[in-house]
gemmi code that builds the backbone of each chain (N, CA, C; Angstrom):
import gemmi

chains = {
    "A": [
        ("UNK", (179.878, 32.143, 41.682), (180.193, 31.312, 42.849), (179.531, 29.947, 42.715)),
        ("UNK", (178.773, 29.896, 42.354), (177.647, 28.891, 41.746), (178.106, 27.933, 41.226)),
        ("UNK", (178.513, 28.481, 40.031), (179.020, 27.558, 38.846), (180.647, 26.943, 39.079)),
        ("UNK", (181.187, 27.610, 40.215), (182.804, 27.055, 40.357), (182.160, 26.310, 41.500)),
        ("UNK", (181.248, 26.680, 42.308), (181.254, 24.661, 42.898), (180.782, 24.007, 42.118)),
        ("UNK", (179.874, 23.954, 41.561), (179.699, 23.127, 40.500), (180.668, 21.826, 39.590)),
        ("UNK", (181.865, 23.025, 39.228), (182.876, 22.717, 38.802), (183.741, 21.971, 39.720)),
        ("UNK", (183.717, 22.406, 40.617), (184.574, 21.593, 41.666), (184.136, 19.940, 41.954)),
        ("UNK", (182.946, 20.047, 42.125), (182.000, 19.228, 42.135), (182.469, 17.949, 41.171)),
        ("UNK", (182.587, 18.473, 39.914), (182.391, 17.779, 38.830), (183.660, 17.065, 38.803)),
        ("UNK", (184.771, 17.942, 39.399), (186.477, 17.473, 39.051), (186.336, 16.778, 40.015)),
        ("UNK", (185.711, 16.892, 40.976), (186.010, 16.089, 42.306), (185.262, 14.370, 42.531)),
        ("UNK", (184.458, 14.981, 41.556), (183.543, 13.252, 41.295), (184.606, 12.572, 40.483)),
        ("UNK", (185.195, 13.400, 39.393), (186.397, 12.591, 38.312), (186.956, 11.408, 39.163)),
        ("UNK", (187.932, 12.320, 40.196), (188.570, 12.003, 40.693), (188.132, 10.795, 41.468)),
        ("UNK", (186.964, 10.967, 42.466), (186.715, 9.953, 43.088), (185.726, 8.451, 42.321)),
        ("UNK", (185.188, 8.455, 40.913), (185.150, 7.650, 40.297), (186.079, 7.244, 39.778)),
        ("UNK", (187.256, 7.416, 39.365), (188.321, 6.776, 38.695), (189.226, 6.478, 39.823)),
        ("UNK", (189.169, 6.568, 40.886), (190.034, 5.618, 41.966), (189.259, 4.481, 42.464)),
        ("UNK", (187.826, 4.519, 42.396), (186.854, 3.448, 42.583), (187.344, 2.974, 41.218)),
        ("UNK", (187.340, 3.161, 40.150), (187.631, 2.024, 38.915), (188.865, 1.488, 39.065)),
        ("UNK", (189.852, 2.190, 39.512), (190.889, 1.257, 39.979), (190.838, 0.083, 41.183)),
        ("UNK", (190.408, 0.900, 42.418), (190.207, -0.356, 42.989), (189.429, -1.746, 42.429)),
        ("UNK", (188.311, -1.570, 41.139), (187.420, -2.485, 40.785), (188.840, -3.195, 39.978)),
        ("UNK", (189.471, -2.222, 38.970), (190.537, -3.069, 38.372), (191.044, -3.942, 39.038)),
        ("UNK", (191.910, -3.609, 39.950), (192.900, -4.098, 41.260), (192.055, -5.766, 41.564)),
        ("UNK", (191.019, -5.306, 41.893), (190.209, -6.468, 42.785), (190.312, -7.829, 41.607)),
        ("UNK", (189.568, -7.302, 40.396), (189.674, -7.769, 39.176), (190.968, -8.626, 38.961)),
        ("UNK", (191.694, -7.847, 39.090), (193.329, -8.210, 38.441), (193.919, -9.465, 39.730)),
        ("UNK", (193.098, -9.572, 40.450), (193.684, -10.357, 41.989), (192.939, -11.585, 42.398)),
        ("UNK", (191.645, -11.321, 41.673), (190.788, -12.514, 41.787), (191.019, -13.152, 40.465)),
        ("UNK", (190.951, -13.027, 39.433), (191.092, -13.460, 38.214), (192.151, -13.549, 37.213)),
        ("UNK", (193.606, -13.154, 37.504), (194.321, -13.860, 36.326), (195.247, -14.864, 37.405)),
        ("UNK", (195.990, -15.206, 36.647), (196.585, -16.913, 36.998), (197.574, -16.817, 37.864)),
        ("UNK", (198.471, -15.583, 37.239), (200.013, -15.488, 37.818), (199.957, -14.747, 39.697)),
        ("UNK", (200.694, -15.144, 40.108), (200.913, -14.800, 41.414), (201.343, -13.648, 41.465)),
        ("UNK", (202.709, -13.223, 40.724), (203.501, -11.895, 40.204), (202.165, -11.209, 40.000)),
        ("UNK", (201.140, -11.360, 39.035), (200.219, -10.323, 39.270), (199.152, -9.823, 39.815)),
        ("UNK", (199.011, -10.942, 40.806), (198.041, -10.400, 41.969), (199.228, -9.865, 42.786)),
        ("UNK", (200.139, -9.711, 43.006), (201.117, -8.823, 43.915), (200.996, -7.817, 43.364)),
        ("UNK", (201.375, -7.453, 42.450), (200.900, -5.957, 41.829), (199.773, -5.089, 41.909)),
        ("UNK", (198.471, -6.300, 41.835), (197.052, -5.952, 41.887), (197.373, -5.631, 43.565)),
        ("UNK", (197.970, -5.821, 44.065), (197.512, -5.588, 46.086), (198.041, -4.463, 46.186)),
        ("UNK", (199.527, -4.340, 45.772), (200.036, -3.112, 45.709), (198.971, -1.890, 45.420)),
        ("UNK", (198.858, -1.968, 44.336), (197.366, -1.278, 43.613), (196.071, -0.456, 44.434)),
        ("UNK", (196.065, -1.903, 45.165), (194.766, -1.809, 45.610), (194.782, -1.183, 47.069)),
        ("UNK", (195.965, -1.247, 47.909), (196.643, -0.692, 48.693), (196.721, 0.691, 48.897)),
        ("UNK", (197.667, 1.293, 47.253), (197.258, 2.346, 47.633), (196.180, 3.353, 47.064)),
        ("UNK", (195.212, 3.102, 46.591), (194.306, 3.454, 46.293), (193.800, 3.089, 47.419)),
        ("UNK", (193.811, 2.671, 48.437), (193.212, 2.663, 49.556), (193.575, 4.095, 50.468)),
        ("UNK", (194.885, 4.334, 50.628), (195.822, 4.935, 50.780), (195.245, 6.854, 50.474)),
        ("UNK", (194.679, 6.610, 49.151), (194.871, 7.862, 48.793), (193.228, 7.909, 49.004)),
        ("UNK", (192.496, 6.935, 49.396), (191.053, 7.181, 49.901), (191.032, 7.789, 50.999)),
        ("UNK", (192.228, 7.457, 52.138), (192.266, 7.856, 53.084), (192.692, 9.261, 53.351)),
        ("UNK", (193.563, 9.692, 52.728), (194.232, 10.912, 52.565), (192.831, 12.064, 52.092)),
        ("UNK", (191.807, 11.780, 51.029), (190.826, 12.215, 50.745), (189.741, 13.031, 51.713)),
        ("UNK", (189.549, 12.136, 52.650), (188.734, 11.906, 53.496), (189.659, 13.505, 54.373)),
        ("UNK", (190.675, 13.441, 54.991), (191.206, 14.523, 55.495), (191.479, 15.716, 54.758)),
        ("UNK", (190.521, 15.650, 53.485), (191.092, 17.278, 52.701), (190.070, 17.940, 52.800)),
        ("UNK", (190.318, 19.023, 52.847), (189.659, 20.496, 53.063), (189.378, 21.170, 51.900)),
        ("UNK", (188.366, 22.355, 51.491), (188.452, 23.214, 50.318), (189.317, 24.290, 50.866)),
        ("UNK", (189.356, 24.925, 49.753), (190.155, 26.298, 49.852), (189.755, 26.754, 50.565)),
        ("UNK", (189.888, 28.292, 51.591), (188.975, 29.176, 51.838), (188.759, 30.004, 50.624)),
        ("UNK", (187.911, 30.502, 50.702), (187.336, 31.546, 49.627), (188.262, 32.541, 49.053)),
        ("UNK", (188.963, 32.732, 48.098), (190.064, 34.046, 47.886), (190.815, 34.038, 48.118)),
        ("UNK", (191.436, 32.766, 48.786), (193.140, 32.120, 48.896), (193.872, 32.280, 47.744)),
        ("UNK", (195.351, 32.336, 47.784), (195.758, 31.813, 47.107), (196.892, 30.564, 47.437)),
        ("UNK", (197.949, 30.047, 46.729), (198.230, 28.844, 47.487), (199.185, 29.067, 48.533)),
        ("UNK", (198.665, 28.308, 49.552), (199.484, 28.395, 50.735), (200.159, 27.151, 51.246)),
        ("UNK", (201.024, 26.886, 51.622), (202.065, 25.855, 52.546), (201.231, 25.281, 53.653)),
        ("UNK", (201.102, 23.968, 54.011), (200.372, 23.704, 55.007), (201.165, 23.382, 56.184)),
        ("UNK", (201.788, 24.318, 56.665), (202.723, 24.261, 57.679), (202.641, 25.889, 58.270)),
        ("UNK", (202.225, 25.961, 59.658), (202.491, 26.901, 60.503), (203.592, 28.435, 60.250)),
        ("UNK", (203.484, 29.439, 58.642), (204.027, 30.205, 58.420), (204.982, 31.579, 59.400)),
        ("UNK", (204.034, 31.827, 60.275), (204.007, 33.006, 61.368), (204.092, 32.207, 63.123)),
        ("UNK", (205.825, 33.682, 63.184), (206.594, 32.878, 64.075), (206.169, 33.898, 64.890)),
        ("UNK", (206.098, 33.935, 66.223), (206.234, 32.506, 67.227), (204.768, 32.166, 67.341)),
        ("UNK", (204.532, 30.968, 67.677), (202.765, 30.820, 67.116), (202.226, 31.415, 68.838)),
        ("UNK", (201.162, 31.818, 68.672), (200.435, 32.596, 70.014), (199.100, 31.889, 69.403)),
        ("UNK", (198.097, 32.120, 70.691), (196.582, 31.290, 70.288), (195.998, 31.419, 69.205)),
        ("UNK", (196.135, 32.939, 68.409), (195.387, 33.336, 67.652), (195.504, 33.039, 66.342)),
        ("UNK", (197.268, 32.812, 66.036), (197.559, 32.682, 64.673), (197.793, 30.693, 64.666)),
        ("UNK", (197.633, 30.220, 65.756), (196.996, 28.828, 65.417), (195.921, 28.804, 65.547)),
        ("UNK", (195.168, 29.031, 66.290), (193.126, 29.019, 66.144), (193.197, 29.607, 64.059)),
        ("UNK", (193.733, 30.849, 63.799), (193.934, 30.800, 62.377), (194.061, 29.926, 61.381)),
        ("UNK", (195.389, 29.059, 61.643), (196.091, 28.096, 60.902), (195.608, 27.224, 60.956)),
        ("UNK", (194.576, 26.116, 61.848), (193.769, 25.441, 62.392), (192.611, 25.554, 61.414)),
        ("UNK", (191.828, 26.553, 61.340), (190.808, 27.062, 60.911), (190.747, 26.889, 59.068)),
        ("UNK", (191.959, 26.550, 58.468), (192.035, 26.699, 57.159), (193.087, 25.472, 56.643)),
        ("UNK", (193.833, 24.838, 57.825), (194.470, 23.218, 57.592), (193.899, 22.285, 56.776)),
        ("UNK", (194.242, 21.328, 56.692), (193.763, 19.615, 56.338), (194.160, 18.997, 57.450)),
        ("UNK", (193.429, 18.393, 57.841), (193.309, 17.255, 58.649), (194.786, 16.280, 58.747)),
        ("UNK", (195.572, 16.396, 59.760), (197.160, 15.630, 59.447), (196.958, 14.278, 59.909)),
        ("UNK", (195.819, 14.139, 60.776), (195.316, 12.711, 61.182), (195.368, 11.057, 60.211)),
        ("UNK", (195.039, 11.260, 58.902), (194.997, 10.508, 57.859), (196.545, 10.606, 57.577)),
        ("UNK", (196.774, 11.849, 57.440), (198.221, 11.791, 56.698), (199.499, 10.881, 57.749)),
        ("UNK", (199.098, 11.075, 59.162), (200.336, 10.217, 60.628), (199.550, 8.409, 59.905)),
        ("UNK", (198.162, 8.186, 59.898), (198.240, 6.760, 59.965), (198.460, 6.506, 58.321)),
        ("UNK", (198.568, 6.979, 57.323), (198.929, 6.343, 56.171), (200.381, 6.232, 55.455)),
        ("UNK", (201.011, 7.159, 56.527), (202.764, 7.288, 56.687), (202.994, 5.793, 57.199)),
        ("UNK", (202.155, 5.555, 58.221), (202.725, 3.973, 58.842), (201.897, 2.719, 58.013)),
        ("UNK", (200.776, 2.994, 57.238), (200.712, 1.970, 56.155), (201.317, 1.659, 55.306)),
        ("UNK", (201.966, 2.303, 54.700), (202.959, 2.568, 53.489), (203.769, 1.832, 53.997)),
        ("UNK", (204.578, 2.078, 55.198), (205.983, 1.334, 55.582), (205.687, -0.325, 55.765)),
        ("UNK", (204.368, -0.155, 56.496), (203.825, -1.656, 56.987), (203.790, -2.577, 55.623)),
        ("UNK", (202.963, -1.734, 54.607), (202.885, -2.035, 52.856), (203.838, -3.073, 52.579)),
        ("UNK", (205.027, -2.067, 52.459), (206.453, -2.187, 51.858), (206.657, -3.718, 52.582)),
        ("UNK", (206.657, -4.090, 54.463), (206.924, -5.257, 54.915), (206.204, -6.371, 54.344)),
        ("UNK", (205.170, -5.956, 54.188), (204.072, -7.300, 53.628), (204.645, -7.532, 52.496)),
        ("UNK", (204.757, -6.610, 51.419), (204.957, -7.199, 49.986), (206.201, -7.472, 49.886)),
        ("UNK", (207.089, -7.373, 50.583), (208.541, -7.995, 50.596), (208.256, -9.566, 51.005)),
        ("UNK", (207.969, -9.736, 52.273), (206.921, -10.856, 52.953), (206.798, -11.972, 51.378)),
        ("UNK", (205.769, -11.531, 50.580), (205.162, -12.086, 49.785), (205.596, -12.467, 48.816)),
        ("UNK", (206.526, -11.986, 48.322), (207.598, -11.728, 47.291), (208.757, -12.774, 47.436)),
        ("UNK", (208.964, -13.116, 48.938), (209.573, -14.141, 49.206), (209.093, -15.853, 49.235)),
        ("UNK", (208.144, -15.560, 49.580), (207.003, -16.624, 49.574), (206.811, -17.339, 48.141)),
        ("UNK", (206.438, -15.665, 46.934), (206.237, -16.413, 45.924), (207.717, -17.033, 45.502)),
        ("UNK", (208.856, -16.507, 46.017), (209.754, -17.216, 44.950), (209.843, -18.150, 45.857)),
        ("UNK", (209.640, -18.987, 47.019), (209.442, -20.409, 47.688), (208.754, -20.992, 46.940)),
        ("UNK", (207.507, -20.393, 46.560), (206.754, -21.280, 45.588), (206.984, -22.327, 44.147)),
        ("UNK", (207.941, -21.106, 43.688), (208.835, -21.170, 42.540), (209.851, -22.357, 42.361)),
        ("UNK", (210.268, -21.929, 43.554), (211.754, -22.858, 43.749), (211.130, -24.281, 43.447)),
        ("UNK", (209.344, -24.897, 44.966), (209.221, -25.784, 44.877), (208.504, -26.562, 43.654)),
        ("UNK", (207.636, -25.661, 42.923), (206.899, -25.938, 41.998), (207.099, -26.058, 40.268)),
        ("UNK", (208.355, -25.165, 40.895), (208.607, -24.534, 38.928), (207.813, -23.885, 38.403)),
        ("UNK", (206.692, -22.924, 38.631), (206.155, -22.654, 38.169), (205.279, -21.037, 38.901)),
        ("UNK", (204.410, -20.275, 38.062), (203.633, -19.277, 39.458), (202.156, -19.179, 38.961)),
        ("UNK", (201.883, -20.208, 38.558), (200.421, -20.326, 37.527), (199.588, -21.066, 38.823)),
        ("UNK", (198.734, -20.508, 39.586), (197.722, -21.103, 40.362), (197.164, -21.845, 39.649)),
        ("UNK", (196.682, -22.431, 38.573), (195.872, -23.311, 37.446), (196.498, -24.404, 37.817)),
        ("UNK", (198.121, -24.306, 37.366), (198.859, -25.281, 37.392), (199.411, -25.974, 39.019)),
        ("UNK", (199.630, -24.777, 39.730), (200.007, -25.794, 41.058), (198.689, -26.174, 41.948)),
        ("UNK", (197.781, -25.922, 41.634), (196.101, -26.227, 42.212), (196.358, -27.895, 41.966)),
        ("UNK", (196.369, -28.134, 40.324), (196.804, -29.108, 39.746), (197.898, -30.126, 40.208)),
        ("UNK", (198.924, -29.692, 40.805), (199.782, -30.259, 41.317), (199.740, -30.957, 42.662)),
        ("UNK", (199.089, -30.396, 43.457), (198.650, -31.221, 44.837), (199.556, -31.907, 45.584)),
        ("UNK", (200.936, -30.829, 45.476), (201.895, -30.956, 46.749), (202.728, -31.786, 46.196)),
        ("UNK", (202.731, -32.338, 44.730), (203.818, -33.279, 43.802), (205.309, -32.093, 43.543)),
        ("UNK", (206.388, -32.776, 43.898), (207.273, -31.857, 43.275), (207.519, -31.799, 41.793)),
        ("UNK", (207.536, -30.967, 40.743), (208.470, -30.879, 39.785), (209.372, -31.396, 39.403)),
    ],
    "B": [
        ("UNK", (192.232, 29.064, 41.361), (193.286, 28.728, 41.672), (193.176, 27.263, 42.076)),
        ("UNK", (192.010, 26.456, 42.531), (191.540, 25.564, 43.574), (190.891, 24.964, 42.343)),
        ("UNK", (190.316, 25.678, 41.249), (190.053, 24.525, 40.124), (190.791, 24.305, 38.997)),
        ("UNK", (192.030, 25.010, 38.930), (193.198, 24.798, 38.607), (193.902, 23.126, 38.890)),
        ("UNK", (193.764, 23.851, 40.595), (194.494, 22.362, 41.165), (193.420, 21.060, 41.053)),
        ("UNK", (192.482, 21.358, 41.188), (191.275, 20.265, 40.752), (191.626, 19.356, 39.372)),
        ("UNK", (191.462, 20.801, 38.064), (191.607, 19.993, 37.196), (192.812, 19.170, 36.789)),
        ("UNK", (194.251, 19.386, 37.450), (195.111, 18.896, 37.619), (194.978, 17.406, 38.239)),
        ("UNK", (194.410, 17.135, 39.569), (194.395, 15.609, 39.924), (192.771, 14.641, 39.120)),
        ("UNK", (192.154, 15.789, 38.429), (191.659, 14.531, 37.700), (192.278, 14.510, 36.107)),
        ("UNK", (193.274, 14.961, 35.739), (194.005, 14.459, 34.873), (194.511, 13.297, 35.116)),
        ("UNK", (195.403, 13.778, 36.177), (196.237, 12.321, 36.881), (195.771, 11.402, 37.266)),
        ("UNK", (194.362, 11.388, 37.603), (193.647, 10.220, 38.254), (193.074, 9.142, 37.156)),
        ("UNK", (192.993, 10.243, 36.101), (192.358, 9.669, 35.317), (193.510, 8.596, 34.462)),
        ("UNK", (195.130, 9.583, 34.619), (196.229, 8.724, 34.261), (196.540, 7.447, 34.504)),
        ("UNK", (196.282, 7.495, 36.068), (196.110, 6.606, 36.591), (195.187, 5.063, 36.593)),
        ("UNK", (194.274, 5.922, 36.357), (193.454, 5.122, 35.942), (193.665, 4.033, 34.629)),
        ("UNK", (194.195, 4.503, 33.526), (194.570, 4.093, 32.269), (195.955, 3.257, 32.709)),
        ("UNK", (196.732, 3.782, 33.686), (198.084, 2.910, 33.457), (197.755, 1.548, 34.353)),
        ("UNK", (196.540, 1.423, 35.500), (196.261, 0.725, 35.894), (195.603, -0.452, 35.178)),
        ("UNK", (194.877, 0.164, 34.100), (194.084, -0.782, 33.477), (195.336, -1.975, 32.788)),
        ("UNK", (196.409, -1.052, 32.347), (197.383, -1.576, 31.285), (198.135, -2.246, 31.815)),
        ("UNK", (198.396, -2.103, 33.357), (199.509, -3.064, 33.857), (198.654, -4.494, 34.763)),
        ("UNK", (197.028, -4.422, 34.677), (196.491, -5.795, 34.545), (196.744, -6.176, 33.671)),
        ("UNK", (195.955, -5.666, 32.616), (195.818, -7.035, 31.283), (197.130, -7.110, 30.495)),
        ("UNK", (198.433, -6.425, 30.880), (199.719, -7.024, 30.261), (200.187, -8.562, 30.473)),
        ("UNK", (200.804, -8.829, 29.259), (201.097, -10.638, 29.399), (202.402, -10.337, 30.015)),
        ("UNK", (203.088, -9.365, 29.490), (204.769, -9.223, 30.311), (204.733, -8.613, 31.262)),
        ("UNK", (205.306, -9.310, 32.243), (204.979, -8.909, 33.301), (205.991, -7.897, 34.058)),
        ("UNK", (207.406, -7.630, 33.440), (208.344, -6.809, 33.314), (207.604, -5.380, 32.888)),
        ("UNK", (206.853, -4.963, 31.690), (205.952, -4.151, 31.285), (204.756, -3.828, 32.460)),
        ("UNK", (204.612, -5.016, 32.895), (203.497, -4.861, 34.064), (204.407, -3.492, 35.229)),
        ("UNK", (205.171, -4.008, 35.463), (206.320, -3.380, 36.284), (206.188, -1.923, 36.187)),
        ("UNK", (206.499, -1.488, 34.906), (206.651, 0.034, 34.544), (205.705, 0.464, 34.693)),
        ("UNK", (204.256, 0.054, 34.269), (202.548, 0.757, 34.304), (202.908, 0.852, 35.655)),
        ("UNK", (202.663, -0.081, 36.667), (202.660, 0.044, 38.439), (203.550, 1.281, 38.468)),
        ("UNK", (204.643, 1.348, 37.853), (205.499, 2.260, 38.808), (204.953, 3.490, 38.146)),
        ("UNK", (204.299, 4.119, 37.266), (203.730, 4.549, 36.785), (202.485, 5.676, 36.989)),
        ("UNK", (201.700, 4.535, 37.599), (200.587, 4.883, 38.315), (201.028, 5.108, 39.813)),
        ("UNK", (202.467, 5.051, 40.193), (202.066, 5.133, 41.530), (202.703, 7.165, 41.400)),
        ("UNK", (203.817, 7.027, 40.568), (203.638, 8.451, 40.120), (202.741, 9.187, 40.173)),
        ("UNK", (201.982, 8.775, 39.212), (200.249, 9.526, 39.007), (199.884, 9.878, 40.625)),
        ("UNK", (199.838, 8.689, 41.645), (198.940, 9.002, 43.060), (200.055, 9.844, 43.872)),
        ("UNK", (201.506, 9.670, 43.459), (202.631, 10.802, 44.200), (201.891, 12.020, 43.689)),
        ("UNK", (201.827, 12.377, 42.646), (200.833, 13.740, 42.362), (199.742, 13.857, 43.324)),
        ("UNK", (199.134, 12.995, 43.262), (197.620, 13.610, 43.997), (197.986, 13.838, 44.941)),
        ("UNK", (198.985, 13.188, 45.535), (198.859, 13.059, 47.446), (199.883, 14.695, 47.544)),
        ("UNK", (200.099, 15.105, 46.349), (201.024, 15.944, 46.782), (199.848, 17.225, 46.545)),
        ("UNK", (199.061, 17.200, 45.623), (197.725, 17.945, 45.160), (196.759, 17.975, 46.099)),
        ("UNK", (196.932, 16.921, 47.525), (195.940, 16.952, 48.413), (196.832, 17.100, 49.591)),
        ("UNK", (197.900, 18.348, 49.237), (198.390, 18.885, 50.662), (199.039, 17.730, 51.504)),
        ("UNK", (199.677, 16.736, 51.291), (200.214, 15.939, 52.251), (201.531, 15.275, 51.193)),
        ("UNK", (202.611, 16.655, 51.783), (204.305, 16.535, 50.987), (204.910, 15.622, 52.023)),
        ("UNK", (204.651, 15.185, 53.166), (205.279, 14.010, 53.908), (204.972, 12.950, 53.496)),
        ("UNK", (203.532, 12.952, 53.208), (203.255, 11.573, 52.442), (203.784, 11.056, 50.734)),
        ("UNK", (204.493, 12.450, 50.691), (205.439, 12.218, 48.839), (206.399, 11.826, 49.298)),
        ("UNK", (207.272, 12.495, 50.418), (208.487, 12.204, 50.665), (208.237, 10.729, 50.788)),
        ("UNK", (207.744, 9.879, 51.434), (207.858, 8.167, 51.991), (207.352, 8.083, 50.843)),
        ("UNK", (205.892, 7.709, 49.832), (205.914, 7.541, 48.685), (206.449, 7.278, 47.321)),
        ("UNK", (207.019, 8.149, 47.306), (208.091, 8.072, 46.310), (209.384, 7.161, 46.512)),
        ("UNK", (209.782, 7.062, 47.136), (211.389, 5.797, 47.365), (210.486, 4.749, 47.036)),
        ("UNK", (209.468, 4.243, 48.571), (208.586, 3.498, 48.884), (208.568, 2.782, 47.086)),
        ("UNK", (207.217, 3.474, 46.776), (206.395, 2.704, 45.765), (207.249, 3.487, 43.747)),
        ("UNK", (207.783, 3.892, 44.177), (208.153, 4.311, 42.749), (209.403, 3.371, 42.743)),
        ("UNK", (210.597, 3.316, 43.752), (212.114, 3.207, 43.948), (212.311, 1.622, 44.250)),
        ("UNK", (210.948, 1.259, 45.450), (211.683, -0.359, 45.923), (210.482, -1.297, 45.372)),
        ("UNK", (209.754, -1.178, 45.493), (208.154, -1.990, 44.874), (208.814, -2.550, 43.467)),
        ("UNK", (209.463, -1.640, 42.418), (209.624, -2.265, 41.328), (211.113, -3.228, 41.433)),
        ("UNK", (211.809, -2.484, 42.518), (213.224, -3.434, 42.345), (212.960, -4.791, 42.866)),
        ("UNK", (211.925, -4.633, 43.934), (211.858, -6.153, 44.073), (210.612, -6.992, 43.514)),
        ("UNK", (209.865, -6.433, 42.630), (209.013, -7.390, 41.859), (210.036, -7.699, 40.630)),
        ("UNK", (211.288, -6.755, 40.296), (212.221, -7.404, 39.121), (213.395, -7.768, 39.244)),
        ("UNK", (213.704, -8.267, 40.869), (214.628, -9.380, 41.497), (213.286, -10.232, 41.222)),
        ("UNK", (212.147, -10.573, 41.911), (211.223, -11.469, 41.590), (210.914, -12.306, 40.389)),
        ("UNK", (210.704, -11.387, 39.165), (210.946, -11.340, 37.844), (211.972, -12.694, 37.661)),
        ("UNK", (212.930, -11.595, 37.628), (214.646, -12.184, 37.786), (214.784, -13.904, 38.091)),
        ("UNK", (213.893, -13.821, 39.197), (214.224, -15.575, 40.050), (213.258, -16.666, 39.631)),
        ("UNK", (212.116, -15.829, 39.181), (211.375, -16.924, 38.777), (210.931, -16.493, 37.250)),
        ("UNK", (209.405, -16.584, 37.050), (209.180, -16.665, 35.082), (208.756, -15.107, 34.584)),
        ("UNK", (209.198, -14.659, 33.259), (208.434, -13.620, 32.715), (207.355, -13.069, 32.536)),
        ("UNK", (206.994, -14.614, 31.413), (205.521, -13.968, 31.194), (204.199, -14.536, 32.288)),
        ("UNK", (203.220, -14.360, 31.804), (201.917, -14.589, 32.556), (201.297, -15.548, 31.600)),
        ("UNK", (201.415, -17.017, 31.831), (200.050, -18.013, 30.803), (199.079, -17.996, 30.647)),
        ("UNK", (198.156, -17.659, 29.752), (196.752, -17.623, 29.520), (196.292, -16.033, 29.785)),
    ],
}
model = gemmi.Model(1)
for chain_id, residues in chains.items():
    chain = gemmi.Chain(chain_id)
    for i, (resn, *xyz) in enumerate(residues, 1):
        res = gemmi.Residue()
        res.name, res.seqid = resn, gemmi.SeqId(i, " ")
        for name, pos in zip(("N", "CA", "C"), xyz):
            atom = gemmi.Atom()
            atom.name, atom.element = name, gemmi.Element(name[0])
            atom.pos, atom.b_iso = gemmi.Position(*pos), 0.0
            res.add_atom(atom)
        chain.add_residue(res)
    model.add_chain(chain)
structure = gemmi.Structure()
structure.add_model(model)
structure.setup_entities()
């Protein structure tokens, strides 16, 4: 019993250090290269790795000697006992209702932005922040 | 059964991790495209590995289906690569 938390432990740090290295990527990739196209990507990125921080935060372990179960209310018609049950061994759906409406909100922004950059485009010729910093409102 | 599914999302995370790295430092930014859509695969796994299949269902169209069509209408309207 010992040694499988342990293990759990260990997969579970994996996991949550290598979504922190992404977000460091992301941040990386948004502060520092040139193109506009790829800090949109980097937000995307960084978004949802935000996303799946949140989802994290609402997960549960197994119970002890489970095997896999559906996280949806199995046994009909529900009475107090077999939800105080189902309750008792859930994930948290709280994270999962507000990151359903980030995602969609997501999708508006980076459409949003996407339009913007090709305004940029149109006026500048170009999507190199180096270069239109440089430019100072001169057209192309 | 539970470190089964464990060692499963730090495969993927770790996938993730790697396709993320690759679709920063790409100069093409079309290539950039595929890593993103890529990695967002990888996090459709987890989120589906951390018990939340409503959050695959919106996910998946979302960030696998429209994220890339319109960064490659974007593509499309303005430049390829990335300078410097």
């Amino acid at each position: 019993m010992s040694s499988d938390f342990h293990l759990v432990a260990y997969l579970t740090g994996i996991v949550i250090i290598s979504l922190f290295v992404n977000m460091g990527v992301s941040l990386y990739g948004m502060f520092a290269r040139p193109s506009l196209i790829k800090k949109l990507i980097a937000l995307t990125i960084l978004s949802d790795t935000a996303n799946v921080f949140a989802i994290l935060v609402g997960y549960r372990r197994w119970p002890p000697g489970s095997i896999v179960k559906p996280p949806v209310l199995t046994e009909l018609p529900p009475t107090p006992e077999r939800v105080a049950r189902f309750v008792s061994t859930a994930v948290d759906p709280l994270p999962q209702a507000l990151v359903l409406t980030a995602i969609v909100i997501g999708l508006a922004v980076i459409i949003f932005l996407a339009v913007i950059i090709m305004q940029i485009y149109r006026t500048y010729g170009t999507t190199d922040v180096r270069l239109i910093s440089k430019m100072r409102g001169e057209r192309r | 059964m539970e470190v089964l599914v464990l060692t499963l999302m730090a495969i993927v995370a770790l996938l993730s991790t790697v396709a993320t790295y690759l679709a920063i430092t790409e100069r093409d930014l079309l290539t950039a495209v595929i890593y993103s859509a890529l990695q967002s695969t990888a996090y459709a796994i987890i989120f589906y590995l951390l018990m939340a299949p409503d959050i695959v269902l919106v996910y998946i169209p979302v960030a696998v289906g429209l994220y890339p069509a319109v960064f490659i209408v974007l593509i499309k309207k303005s430049e390829r690569y990335e300078g410097g």
